[in-house]
N, CA, C and O of each residue as an XYZ file, in Angstrom:
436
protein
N      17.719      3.004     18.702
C      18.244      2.893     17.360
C      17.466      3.850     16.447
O      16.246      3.691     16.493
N      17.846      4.659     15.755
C      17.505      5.439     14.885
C      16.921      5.197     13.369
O      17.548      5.679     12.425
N      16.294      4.808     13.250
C      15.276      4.609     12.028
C      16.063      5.261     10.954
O      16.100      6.488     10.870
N      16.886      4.246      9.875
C      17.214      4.762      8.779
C      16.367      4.874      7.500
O      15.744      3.840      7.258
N      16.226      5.676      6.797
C      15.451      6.334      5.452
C      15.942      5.155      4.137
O      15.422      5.168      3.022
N      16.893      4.309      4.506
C      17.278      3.285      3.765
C      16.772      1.863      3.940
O      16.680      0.993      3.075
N      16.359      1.777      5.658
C      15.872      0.406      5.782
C      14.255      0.837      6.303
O      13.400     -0.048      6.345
N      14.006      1.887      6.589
C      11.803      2.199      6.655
C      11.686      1.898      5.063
O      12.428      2.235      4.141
N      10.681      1.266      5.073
C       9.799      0.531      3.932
C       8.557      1.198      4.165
O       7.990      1.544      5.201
N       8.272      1.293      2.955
C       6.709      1.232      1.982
C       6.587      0.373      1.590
O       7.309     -0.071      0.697
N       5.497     -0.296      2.160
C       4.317     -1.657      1.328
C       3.378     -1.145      0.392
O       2.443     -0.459      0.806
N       3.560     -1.490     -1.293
C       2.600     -0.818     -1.765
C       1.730     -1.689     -2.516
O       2.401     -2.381     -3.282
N       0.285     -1.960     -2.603
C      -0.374     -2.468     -2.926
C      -1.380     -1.822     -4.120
O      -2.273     -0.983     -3.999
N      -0.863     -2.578     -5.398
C      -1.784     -2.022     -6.283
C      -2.342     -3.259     -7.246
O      -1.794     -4.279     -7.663
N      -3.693     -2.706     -7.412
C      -4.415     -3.802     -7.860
C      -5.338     -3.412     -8.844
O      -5.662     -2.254     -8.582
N      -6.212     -4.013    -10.354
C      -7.169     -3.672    -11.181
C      -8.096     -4.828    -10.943
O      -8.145     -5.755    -11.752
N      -8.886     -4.803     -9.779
C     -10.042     -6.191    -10.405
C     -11.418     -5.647    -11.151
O     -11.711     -4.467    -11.343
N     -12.021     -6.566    -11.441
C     -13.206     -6.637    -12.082
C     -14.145     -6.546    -11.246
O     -14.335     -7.257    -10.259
N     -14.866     -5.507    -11.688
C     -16.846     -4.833    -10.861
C     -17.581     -4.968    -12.064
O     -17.879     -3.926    -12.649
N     -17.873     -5.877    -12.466
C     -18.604     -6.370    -13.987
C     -20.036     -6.375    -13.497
O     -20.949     -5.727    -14.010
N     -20.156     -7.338    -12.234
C     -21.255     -8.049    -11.857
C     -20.868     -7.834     -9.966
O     -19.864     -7.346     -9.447
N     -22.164     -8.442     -9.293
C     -22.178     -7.955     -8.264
C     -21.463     -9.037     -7.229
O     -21.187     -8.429     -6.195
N     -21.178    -10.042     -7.171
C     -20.051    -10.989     -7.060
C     -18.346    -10.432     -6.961
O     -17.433    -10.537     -6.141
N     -18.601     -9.612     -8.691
C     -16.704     -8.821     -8.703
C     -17.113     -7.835     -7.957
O     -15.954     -7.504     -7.708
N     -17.806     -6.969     -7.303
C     -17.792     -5.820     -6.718
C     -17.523     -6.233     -5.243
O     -16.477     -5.957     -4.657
N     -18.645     -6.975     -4.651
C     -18.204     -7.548     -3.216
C     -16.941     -8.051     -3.200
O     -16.424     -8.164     -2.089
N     -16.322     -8.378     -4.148
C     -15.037     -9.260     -3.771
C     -14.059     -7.938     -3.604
O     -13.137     -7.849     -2.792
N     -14.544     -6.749     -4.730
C     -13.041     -5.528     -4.891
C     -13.587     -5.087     -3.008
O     -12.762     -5.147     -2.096
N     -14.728     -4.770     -2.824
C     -14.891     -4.568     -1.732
C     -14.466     -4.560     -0.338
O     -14.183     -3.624      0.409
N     -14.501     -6.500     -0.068
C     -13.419     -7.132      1.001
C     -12.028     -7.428      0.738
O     -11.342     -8.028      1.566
N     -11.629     -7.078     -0.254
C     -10.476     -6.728     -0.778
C     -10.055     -5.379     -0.371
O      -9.064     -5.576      0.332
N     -10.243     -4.302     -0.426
C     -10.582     -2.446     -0.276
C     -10.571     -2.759      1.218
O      -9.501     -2.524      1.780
N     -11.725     -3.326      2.084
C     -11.630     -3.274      3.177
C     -10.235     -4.048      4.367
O      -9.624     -3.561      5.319
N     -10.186     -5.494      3.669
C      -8.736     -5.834      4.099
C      -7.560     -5.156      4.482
O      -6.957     -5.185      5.554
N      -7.301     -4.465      3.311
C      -6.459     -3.603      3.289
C      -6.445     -2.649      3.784
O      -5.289     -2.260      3.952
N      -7.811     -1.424      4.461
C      -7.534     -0.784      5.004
C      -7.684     -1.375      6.757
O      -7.397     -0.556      7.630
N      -8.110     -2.718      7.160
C      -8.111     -3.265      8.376
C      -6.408     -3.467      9.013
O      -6.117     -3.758     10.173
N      -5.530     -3.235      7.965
C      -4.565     -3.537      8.281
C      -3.219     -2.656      8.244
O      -2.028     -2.962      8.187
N      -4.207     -0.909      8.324
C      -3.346      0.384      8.018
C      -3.144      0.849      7.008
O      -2.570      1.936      7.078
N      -3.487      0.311      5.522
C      -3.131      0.765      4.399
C      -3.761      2.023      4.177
O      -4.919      2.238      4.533
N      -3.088      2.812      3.638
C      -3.455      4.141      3.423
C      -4.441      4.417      1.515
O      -3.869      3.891      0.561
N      -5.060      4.779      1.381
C      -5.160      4.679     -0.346
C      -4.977      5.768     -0.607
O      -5.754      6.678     -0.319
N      -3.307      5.972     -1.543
C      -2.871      6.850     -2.448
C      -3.710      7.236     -3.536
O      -4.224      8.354     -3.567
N      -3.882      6.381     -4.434
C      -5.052      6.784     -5.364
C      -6.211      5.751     -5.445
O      -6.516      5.198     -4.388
N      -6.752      5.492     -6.339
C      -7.712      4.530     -6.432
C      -8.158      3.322     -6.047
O      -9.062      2.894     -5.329
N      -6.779      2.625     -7.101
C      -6.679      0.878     -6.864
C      -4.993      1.326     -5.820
O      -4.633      0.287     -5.266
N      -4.241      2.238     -5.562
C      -3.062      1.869     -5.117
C      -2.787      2.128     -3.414
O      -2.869      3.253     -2.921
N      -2.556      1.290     -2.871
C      -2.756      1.155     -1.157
C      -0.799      1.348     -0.968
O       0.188      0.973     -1.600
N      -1.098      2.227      0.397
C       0.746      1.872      0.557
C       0.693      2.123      2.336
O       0.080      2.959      3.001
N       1.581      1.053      2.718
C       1.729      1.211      4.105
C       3.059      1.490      4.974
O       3.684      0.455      4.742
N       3.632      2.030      5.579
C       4.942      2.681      6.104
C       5.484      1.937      7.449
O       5.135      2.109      8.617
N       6.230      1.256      7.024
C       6.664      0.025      7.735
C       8.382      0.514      8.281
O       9.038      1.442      7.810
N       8.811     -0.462      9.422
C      10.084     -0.285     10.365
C      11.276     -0.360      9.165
O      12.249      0.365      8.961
N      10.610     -1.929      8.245
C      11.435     -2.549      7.929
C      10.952     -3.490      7.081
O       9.801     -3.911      6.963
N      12.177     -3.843      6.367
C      11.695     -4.877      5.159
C      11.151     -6.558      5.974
O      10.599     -7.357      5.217
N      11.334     -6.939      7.354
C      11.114     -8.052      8.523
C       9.252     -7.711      8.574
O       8.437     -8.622      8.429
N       8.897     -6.428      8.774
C       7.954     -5.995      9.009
C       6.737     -6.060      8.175
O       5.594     -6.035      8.632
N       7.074     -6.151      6.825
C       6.754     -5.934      5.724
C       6.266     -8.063      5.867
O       5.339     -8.869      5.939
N       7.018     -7.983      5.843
C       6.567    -10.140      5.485
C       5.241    -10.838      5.991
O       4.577    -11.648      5.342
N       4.957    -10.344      7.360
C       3.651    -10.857      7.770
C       2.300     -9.803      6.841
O       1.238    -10.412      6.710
N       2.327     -8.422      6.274
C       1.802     -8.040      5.479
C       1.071     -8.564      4.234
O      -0.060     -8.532      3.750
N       2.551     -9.170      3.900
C       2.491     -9.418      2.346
C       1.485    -10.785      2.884
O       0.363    -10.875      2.385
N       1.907    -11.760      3.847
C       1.389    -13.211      3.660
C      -0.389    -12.463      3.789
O      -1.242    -13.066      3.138
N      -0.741    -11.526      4.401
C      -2.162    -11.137      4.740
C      -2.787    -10.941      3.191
O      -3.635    -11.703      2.727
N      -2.125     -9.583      2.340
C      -2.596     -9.405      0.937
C      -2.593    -11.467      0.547
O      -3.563    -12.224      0.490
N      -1.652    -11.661      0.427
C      -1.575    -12.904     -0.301
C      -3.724    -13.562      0.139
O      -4.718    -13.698     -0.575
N      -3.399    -13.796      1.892
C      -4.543    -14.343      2.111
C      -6.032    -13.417      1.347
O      -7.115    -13.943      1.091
N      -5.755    -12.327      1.173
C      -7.259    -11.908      1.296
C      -7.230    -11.622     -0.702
O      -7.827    -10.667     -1.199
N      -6.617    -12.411     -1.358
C      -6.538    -12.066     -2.767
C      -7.842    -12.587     -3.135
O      -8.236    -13.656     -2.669
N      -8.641    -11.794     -4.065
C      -9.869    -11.970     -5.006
C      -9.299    -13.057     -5.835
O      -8.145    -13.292     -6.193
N     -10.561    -13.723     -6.066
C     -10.331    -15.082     -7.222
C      -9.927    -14.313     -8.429
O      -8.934    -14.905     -8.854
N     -10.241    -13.075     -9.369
C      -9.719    -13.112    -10.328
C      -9.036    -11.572    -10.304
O      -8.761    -11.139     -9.186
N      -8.894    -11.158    -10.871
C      -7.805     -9.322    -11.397
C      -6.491    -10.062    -10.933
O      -6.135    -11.187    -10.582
N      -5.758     -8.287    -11.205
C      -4.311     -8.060    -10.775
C      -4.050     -7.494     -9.604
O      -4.528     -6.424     -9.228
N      -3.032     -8.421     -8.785
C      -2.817     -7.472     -7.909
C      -1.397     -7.377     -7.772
O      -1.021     -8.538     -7.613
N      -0.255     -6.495     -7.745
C       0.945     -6.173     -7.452
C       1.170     -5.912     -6.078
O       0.585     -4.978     -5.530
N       2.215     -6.882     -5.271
C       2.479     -5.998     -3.861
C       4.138     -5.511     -4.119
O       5.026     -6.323     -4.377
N       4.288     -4.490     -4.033
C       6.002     -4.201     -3.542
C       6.597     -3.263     -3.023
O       6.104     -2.147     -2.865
N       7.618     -3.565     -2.725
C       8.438     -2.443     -1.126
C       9.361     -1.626     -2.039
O       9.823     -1.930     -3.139
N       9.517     -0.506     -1.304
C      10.740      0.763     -1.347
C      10.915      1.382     -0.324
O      10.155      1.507      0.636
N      12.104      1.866     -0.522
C      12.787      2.389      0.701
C      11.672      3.633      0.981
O      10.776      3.958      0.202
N      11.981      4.286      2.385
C      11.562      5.288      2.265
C      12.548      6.082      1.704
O      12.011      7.105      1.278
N      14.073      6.084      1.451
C      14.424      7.178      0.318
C      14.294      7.217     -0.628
O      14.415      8.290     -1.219
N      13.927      5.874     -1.384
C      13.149      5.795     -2.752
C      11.890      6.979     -2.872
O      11.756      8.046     -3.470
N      10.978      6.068     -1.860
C       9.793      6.873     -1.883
C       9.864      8.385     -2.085
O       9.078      8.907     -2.876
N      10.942      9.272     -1.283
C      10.865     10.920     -1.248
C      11.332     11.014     -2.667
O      11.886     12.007     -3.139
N      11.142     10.214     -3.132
C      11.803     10.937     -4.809
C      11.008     10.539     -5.542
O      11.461     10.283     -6.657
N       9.542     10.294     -5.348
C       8.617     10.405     -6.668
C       7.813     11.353     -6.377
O       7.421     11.948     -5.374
N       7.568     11.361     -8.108
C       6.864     13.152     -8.311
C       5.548     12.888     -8.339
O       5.014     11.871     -8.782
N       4.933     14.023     -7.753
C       3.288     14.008     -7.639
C       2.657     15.363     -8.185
O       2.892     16.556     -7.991
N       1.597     14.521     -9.085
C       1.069     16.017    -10.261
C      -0.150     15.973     -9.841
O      -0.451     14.781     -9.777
N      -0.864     16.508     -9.577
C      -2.748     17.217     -9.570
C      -2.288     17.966    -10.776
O      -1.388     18.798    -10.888
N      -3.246     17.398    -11.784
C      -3.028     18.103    -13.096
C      -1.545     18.610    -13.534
O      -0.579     17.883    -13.303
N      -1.442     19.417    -13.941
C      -0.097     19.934    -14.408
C       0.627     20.279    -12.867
O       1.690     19.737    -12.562
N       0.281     20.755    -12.409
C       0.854     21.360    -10.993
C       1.339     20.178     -9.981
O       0.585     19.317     -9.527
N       2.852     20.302     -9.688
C       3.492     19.444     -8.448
C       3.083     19.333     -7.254
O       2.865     20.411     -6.703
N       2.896     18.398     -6.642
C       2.763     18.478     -5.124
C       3.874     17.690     -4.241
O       4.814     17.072     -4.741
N       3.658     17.791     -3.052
C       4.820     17.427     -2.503
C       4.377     15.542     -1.989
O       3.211     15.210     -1.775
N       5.297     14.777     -1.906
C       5.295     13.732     -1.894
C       4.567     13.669     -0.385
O       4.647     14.579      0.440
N       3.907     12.525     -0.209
C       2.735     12.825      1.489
C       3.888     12.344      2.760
O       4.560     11.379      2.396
N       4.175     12.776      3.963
C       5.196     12.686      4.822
C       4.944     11.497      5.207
O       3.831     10.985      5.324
N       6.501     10.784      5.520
C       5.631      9.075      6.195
C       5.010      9.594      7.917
O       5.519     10.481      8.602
N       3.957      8.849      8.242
C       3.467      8.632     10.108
C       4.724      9.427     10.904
O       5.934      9.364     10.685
N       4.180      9.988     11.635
C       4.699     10.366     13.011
C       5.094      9.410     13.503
O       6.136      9.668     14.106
N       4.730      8.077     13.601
C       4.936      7.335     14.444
C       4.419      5.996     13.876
O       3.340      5.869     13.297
N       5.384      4.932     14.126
C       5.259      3.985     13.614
C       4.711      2.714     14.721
O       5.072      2.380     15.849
N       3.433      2.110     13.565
C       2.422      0.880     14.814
C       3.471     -0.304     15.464
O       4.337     -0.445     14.600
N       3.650     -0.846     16.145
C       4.823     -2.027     16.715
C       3.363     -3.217     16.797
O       3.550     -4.357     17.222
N       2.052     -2.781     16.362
C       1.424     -4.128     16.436
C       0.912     -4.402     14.877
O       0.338     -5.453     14.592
């Protein structure tokens, strides 16, 4: 079956917590690390995104973010297509870049 550009998903995870004290830092920490234990890629700073079969695929994800949420900040999780995805614009300063290609190859674990 051929992988449609309408049903591959992006999981995207974006989040602002608090590094006030050394308590909020360990927590953004195993938070940061969670997320990359589980393939997330980090687009920019606070924003994680992972390249999934399918929106089925995507569900045991989300319940993981859910588990590993810090007691306090924001965190946003949400999906787009991958044809969504090829249509946002990416600036380094004034200058465009090209949107990052999804995986060669997609994990089945």
């Amino acid at each position: 079956m051929a992988l449609s550009r309408y049903r591959v998903m992006w999981l995207f995870v974006m989040f602002d917590l608090p590094v006030l004290n050394k308590d909020q830092r360990r927590d953004y920490s195993q938070f940061h690390r969670k997320l990359q234990s589980k393939g997330f890629t980090m687009l920019q700073l606070s924003v994680y995104a992972k390249h999934l079969p399918s929106e089925d695929a995507a569900e045991p994800l989300r319940a993981h973010v859910h588990a590993a949420l810090p007691p306090m900040g924001q965190v946003r999780v949400m999906a787009v297509t991958d044809h969504q995805f090829s249509k946002m614009e990416v600036y380094f300063g004034k200058k465009r870049r090209r949107v990052e290609d999804p995986p060669l190859q997609i994990s089945l674990f």
